[in-house]
C-alpha positions in Angstrom: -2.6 21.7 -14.6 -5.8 22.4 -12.9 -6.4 26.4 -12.3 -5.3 28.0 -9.0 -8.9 28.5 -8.2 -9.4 24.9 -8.2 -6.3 23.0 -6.4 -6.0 19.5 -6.5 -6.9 18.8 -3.1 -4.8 15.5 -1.0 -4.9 13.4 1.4 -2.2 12.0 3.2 -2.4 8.8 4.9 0.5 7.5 6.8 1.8 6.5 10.5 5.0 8.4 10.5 4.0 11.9 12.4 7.7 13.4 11.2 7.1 12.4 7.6 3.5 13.8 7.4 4.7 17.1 8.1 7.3 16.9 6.0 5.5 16.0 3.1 2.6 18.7 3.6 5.4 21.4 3.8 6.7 20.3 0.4 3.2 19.8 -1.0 2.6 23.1 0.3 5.1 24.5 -1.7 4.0 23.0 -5.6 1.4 25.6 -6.8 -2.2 24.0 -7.6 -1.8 21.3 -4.7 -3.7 22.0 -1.3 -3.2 19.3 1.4 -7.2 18.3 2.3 -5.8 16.7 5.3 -3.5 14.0 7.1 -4.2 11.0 9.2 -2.2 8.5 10.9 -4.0 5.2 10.3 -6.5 3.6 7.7 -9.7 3.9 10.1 -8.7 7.5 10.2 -8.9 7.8 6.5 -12.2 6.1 6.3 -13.8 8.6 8.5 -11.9 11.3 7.0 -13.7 10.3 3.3 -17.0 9.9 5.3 -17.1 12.8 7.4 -15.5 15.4 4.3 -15.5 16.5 1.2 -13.6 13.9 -0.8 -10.2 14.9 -1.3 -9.1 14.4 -5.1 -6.5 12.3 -4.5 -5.3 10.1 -1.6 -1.1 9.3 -0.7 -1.7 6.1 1.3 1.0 4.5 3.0 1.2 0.8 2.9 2.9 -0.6 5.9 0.5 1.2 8.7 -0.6 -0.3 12.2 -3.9 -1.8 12.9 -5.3 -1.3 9.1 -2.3 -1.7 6.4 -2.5 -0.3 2.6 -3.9 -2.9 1.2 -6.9 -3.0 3.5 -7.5 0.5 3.8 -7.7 1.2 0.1 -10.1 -1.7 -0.1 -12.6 -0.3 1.9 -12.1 2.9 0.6 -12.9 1.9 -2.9 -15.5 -0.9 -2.0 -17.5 2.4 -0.9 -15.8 5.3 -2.8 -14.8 3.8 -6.5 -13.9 7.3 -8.2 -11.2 7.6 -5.6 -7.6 8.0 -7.3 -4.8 6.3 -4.7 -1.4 6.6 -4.8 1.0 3.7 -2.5 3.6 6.2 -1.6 5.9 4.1 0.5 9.2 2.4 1.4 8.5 -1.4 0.0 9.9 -2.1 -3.4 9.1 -5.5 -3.8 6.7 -6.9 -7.0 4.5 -8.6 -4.7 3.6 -5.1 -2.9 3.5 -3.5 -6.3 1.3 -6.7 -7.8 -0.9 -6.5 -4.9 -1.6 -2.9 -5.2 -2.1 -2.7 -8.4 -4.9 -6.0 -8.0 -6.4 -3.7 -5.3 -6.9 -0.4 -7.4 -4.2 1.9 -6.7 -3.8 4.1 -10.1 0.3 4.9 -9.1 3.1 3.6 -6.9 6.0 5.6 -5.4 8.9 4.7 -3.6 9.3 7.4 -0.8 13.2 7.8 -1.7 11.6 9.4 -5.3 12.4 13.5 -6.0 9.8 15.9 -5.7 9.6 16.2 -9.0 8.7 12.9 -9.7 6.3 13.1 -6.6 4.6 15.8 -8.0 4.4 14.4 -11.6 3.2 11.2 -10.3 0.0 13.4 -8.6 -0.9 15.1 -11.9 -0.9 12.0 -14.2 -2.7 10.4 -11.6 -5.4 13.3 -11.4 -5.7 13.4 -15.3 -6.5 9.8 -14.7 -3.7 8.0 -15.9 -1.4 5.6 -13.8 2.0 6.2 -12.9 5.1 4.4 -11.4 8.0 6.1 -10.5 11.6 5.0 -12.5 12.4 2.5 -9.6 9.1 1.0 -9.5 9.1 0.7 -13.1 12.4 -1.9 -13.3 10.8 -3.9 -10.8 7.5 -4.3 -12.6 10.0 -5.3 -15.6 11.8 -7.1 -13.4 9.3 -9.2 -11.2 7.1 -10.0 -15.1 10.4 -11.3 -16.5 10.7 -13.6 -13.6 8.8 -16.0 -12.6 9.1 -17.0 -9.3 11.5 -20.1 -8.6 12.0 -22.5 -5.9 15.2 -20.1 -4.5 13.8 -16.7 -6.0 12.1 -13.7 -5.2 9.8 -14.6 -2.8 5.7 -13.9 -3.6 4.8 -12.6 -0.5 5.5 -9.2 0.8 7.9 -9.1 4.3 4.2 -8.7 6.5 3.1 -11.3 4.6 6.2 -13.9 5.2 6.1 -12.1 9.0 3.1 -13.4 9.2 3.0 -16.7 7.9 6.4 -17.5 10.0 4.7 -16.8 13.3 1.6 -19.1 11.9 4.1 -21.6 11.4 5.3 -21.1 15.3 1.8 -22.6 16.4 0.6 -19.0 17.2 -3.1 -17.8 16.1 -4.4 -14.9 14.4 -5.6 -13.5 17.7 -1.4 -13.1 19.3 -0.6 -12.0 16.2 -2.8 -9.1 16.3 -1.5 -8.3 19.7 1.9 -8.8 19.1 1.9 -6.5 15.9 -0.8 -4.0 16.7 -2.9 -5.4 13.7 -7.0 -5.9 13.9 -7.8 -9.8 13.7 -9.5 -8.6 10.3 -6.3 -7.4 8.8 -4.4 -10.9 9.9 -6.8 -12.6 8.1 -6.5 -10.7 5.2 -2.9 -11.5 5.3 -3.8 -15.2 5.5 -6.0 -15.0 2.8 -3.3 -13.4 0.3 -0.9 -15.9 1.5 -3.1 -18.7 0.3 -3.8 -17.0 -2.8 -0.2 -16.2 -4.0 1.0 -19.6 -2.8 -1.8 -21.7 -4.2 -2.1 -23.5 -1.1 -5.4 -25.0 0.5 -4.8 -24.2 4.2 -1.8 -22.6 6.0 -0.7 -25.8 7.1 -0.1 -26.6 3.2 1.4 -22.7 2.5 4.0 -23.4 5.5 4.9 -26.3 3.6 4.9 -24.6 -0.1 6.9 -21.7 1.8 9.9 -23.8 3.4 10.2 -25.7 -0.7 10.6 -22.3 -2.3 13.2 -21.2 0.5 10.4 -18.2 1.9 11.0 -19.5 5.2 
């Protein structure tokens, strides 16, 4: 545990005004964390890592407008490496958990976890180790012990199969980042992880692949 004099400073990333004051009061309570900050989007997390000191530790929500989790800790890494993340959110699917750990996120958290295992899950991931809460941790067993099968869990995470069903309506990448509040970047990122965890070519071919294994 790092000396009072030196606090393990966070950042909290995450859409949900209610829940980022929440969380910074109970943060605020655990002696040797000090909240560095909260935003409510991924660009605001950029600037806040450009702009500031870097905090020592990031809580990044994954299901944010505009800029998701997977995006934002991309481009936070691509330029800040040493940055420890944490995906402290409500998705508890493998793919989400897969997808984050392929990305560089050092722990994963449901946001239904104790405070204790909140606040364990900060230190380990400080002293540079990775950590998964007990929930996470069956589903990582789970989702390696099972492949995926033509009427099992799907690959995709629900944006992800969101996504690729409104693709499969005939609509482009442009309406859907109007209709979900998403960049045209971040739609494309989704397209791209759709090809890559179905295998397919072209979307036309991962509609097809997604409709076999009963996604859609």
């Amino acid at each position: 545990m790092p000396a009072e004099s030196q606090p393990i400073r966070i950042l909290i990333a995450d859409d949900q005004r209610m829940w980022l004051e929440a969380l910074t009061a109970l943060l605020s309570t655990i002696p040797g964390f000090e909240v560095a900050g909260t935003v409510t989007s991924g660009e605001k997390a950029l600037a806040f890592c450009r702009h500031n000191p870097l905090p020592d530790l990031i809580l990044l929500d994954l299901g944010m407008p505009e800029m998701d989790g997977f995006e934002t800790m991309e481009k936070l890494l691509a330029s800040r490496p040493e940055l420890k993340i944490i995906m402290l959110t409500v998705h508890e699917d493998f793919a989400s958990i897969q997808e984050s750990l392929q990305k560089g996120a050092r722990g994963y958290v449901l946001k239904i976890s104790s405070k204790e295992e909140l606040e364990e899950s900060i230190r380990q991931v400080y002293s540079g180790n990775r950590y998964f809460d007990a929930r996470v941790r069956d589903i990582i067993t789970e989702g390696m012990m099972s492949p995926v099968k033509k009427n099992g869990p799907s690959p995709l995470t629900p944006r992800e199969t969101e996504v690729l069903g409104m693709l499969a309506e005939g609509r482009t990448s442009g309406e859907l980042a109007k209709e979900l509040f998403l960049s045209v970047n971040t739609i494309e990122t989704h397209r791209k992880n759709i090809l890559a965890k179905l295998g397919a070519k072209n979307i036309v071919e991962a509609i097809q692949l997604a409709k076999d294994k009963q996604i859609l």
